[in-house]
Structures are given as C-alpha cells and as structure tokens.
N, C-alpha and C positions, 0 to 999 in steps of 0.2 A: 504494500500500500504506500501511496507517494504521501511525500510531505504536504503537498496540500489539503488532501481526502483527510489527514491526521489533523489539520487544522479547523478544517472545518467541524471534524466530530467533535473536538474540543468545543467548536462556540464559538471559535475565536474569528467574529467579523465576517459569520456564517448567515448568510439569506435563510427566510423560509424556505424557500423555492428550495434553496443548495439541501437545505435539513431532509425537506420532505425526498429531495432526490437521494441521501443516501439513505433513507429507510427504505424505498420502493430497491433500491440496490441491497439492503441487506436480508426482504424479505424475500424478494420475487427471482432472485438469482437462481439461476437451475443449476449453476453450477457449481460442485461443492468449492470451498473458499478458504484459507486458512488465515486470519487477518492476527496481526502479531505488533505487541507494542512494551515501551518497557515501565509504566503507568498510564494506571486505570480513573486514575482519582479526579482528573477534570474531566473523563470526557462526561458528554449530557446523556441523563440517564434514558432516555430516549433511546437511543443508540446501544445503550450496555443491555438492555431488556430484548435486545433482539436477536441474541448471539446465540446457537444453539448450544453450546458448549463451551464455555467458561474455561481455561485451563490455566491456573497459578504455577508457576515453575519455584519452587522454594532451593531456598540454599540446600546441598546435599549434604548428607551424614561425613565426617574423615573417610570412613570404608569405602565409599564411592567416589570423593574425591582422589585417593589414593591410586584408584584404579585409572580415573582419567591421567594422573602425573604419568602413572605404569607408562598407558598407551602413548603419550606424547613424548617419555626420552626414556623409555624402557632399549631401547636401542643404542642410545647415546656413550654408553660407557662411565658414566655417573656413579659415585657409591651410594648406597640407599639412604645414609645420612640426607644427603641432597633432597630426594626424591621424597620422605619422611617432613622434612622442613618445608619444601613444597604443600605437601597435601595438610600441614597442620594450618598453614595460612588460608582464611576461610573466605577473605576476598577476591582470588587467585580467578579469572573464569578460566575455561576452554580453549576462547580466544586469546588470550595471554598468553596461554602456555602455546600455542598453535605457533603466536609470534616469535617466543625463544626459539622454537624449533628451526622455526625458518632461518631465524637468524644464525643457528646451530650450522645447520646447513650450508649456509652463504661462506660461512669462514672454517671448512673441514679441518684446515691444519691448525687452528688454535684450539686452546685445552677447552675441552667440552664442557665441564663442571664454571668454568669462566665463564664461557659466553652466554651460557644460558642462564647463570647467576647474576650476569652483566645487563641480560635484555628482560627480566623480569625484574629486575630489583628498576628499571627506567621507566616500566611501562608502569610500577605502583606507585613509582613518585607522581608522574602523571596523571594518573587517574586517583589515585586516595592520598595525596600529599605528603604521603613518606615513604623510604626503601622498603621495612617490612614494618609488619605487626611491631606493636608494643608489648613488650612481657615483661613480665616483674620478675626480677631477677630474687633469689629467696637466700638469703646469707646462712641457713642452718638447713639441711635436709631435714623433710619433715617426716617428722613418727606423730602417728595418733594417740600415745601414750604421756607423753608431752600438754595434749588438751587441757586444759580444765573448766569443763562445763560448770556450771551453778546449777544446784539440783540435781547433781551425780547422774546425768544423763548420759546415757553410754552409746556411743558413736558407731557401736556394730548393731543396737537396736533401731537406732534411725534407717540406716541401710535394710534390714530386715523389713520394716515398716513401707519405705517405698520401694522396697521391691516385690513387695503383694499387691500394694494398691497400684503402683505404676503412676502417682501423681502425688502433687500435695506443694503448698507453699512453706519456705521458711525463713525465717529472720535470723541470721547472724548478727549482733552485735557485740560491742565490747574495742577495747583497745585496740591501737597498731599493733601488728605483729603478734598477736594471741593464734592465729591459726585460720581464720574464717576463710582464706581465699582458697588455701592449703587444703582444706577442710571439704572445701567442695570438690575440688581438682579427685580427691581421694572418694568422694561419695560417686561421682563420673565415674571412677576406674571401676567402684566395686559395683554397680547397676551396667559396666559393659556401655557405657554412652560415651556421647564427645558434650566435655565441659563449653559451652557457648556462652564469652563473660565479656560483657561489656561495662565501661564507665560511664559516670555522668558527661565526662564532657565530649564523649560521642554520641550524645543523643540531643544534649540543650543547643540551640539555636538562640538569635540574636529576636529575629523574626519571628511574630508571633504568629501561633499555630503550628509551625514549623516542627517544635518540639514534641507536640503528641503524637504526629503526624509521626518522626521518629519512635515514638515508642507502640504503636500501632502495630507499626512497619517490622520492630523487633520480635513481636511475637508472633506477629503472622510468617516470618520467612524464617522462623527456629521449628525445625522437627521436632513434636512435642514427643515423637516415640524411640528418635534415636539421641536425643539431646539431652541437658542440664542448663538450667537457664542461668546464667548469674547476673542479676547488677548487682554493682557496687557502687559507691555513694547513695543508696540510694534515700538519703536525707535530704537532698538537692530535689526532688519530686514529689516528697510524701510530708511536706511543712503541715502543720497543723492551718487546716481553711479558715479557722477562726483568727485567727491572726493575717488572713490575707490583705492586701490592700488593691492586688491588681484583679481584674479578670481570668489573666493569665494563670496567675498563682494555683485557684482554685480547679480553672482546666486540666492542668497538670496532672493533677491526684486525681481529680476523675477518671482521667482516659488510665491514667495506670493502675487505680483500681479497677476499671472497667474491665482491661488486657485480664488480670491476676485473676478474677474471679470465670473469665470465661476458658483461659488456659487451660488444655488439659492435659499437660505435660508438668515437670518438677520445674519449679520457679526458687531461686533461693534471693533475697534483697540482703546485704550487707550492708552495715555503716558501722563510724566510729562514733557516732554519734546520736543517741537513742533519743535522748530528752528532746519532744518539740517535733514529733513525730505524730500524724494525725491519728487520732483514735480511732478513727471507723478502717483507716489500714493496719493497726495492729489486731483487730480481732480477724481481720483476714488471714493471717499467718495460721496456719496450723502448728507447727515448730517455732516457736520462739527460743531460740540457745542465747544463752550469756555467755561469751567466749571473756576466759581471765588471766588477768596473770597466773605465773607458775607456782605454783606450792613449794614450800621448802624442799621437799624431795625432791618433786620435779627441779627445782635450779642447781639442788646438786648434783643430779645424775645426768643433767644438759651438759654444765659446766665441766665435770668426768669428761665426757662423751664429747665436747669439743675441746679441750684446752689439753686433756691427758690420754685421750684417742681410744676410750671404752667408758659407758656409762658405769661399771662397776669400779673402775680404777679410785684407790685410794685418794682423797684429799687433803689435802694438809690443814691442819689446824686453823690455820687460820685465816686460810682463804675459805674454809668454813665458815668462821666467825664475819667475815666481810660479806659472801654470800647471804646469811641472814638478815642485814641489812636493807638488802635489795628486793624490796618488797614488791615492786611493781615491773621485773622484771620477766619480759615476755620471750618466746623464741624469736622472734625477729631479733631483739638485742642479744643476745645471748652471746653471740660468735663477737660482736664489740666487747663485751666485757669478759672474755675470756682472755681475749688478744690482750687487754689493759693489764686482767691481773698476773701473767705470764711475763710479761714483758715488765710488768714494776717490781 
C-alpha cells in the first residue's frame, strides 16, 4: 500500500469522496489483499472495522529470536558468545540482522565477528540511539540465600506459586542493591521465561499522552506466556492521584493500572521507593516483598564469600566487630566494602 492510501486512512486531509472510496476498496475487493502497517492507533476507525483479519506481530520469545540470529550468520564463523548477545538484544529485527549479513558478505576477507559486530552495533545507534542494550552490570554474583525478605517469605514458594497459576503481579521494594532486579532475573530462569525489564525512562515522554501510549504499547508486545515482565522505577507512574496536580499525573496510573489488571502474564513493579505510592495500585499486587538489608549472618558469610573467597572461611575478629556495624548493608555494596576492609 502506497504512502498516500496510508495517509489518507489516517485522516490526514482525507475527502469524503477519498474515505468513502477506500471503504468501497476495502469491502468490494475480490481480491484477497494483505495491507501491512507499523501503527494502528491513528488510523479512522472506519477503516480498522473492515479488515477481515486483524494480525499483531509481537516481539518474539529469546528461543525464536535465537533461531533467527542461527539462520542469519549461523554460516559466518562467529563463536556462539556473539550469536547469544545477539539474540539476548530484544530490539534487534530480521532486517538488521539481514543488513550485517550483507555487509558480512560485501567484505569476505575481514574478521566476520567484526563486521557484523560493526554493522549492527551502526544500525542500533541509528535507529534506538545507542550501540547496545543497557544492562546493569551486578558487583557480587547473586545467590538467593543472600535475600532477606520481611515476613520470612521464601523465594522457592513464590516460584512454586507462579508456576501453577502461570500469572500474578508483584511489588519489589526496598533499598539499592537488596536483590529485586537479581531477584527477578532468577524467578525468569526458574518459570523457563525470558526476563523482559524495562525503566522508567524508557517509557516517560516529554509529550503528553505519549507516555501511556508507551506503557500500553509495553504490555501488548510482551509475550504474556513466554515472558516476565519487569518495570523498574516504577514510583515514577504509580504517584499517589490524590496529590496530583496535572491531568497527566492521574493518566498515568490509570493506563498502568488499566495494562496490570488486564495482563495475563507475571508483571513484577520495583522501586526504591515505597512511600507515596497510590493505594488503589498497591492492592493490585498480589506479592508484595520487602526486599532488606542483610542480617548479620548474611554480611558475614557475603563478606567470607567475597573478600576471603568461600562463605565459610574464617573471619577475623575484628573485621567481625566492624561488620556488625554495618547495619544497612546490602549485596550490591558488599564487594565495596570488602575491597575497603582488605585493603585497610
């Protein structure tokens, strides 16, 4: 379909005449037709009520992106590290990968893992503003014995729990570095899904509307059967309405209570920041965890485990006694203050 027929179904400086001629085009056609676009959201609904077949293409699960990397430089000579880093990037299309290939192609005699590293990492600065994904990089390898839930809530019965039911929302909160991101990454592995995590500042817009629009947009193109949903920050969305001042403010928490309640996949919301969170979203949560600093055991057998290279390893006296001190010490710091007390 040309760019004009796409303008005009939009509306945009569309005649009656032009309207009525492509509905007489979209009923009366004997021909079957396959009309293809990459948003639905302006065109007039007129036009979207006459399509016999609706088709959403969503983001694909890692297991089938993996396969498209396969088919595009399973050829190449690449090590699967490559081809792995590839298919963990969820941005990544077809056509991307199509283009490294060619570019592969174009210049046989330089190092294959280069080129295609070279012409994919150009085509996502161009199209999503940076070489690759963002990841948080984690300063302590994490173990789930490390957690410290509030209310002795045990992290192999949440697993249990969403993997009968197949769904359910939950609220991590608590401090940097207690576990929450960690946490989920670990609940993904043990349900057999791919962790799908986004931030707040990949969703808020300057432009209003824009922002629900994003978060809409989030849960309709997450596989609610092969996925794990995560936001983070999500205190930046869920502000208490009573305290709103804008129109905006109040849109927000609607559309993303709206998404959470009709979701029928695992939703997890994290923040560092509990207080001042709207009421009517925390009875949505099903799991609410309080993720904490570490217990005195837990900082001793962290601090073992990083500074003396086994959690059982003896400590010395008094870097015990300094230990106890550090009351709000979480695994995120852990590996800083291990380095301080070794090195003083």
């Amino acid at each position: 379909m040309s760019d004009p027929l796409f303008s005009w179904m939009r509306g945009r400086g569309a005649t009656g005449r032009h309207k009525g001629w492509m509905n007489r085009i979209l009923e009366e056609n004997p021909v079957p037709a396959i009309w293809v676009t990459n948003a639905t959201d302006c065109f007039d609904p007129a036009f979207l009520r006459r399509f016999l077949l609706p088709v959403a293409f969503v983001q694909p699960p890692r297991s089938v992106r993996r396969q498209m990397v396969e088919s595009h430089f399973g050829e190449c000579a690449v090590p699967p590290s490559l081809l792995d880093e590839l298919a963990d990037d969820a941005v990544l299309a077809p056509a991307q990968l199509g283009s490294a290939r060619r570019l592969w192609e174009l210049l046989p005699e330089a190092p294959p893992e280069e080129t295609i590293r070279a012409g994919v990492t150009a085509l996502r600065t161009l199209l999503h503003g940076s070489p690759s994904p963002r990841r948080r990089r984690a300063d302590t390898g994490f173990d789930a014995v490390f957690l410290n839930l509030a209310g002795g809530v045990s992290p192999g019965a949440i697993v249990r729990a969403l993997s009968q039911h197949g769904h359910g929302s939950l609220c991590f909160y608590g401090p940097p570095g207690t576990g929450k991101t960690a946490f989920a990454e670990i609940l993904a592995e043990a349900l057999d899904r791919e962790r799908v995590g986004r931030q707040a500042s990949d969703l808020l817009s300057p432009f209003v509307g824009e922002t629900e629009q994003n978060l809409a947009r989030l849960f309709l193109e997450c596989d609610p059967s092969q996925s794990v949903l995560l936001l983070d920050e999500v205190d930046s969305f869920l502000t208490d309405r009573r305290q709103a001042q804008r129109s905006w403010e109040r849109t927000q928490v609607n559309e993303l209570l709206q998404q959470m309640e009709r979701y029928p996949g695992i939703f997890i919301a994290a923040t560092n920041l509990m207080s001042g969170i709207d009421a009517a979203a925390l009875r949505r949560f099903d799991f609410k965890l309080h993720f904490r600093a570490l217990t005195p055991a837990q900082r001793l057998a962290l601090f073992a485990r990083e500074a003396l290279g086994a959690a059982t390893a003896p400590v010395p006296a008094d870097l015990i006694y300094a230990l106890e001190g550090l009351q709000g010490l979480t695994p995120g710091r852990s590996r800083a203050s291990a380095r301080c007390s070794v090195s003083g």
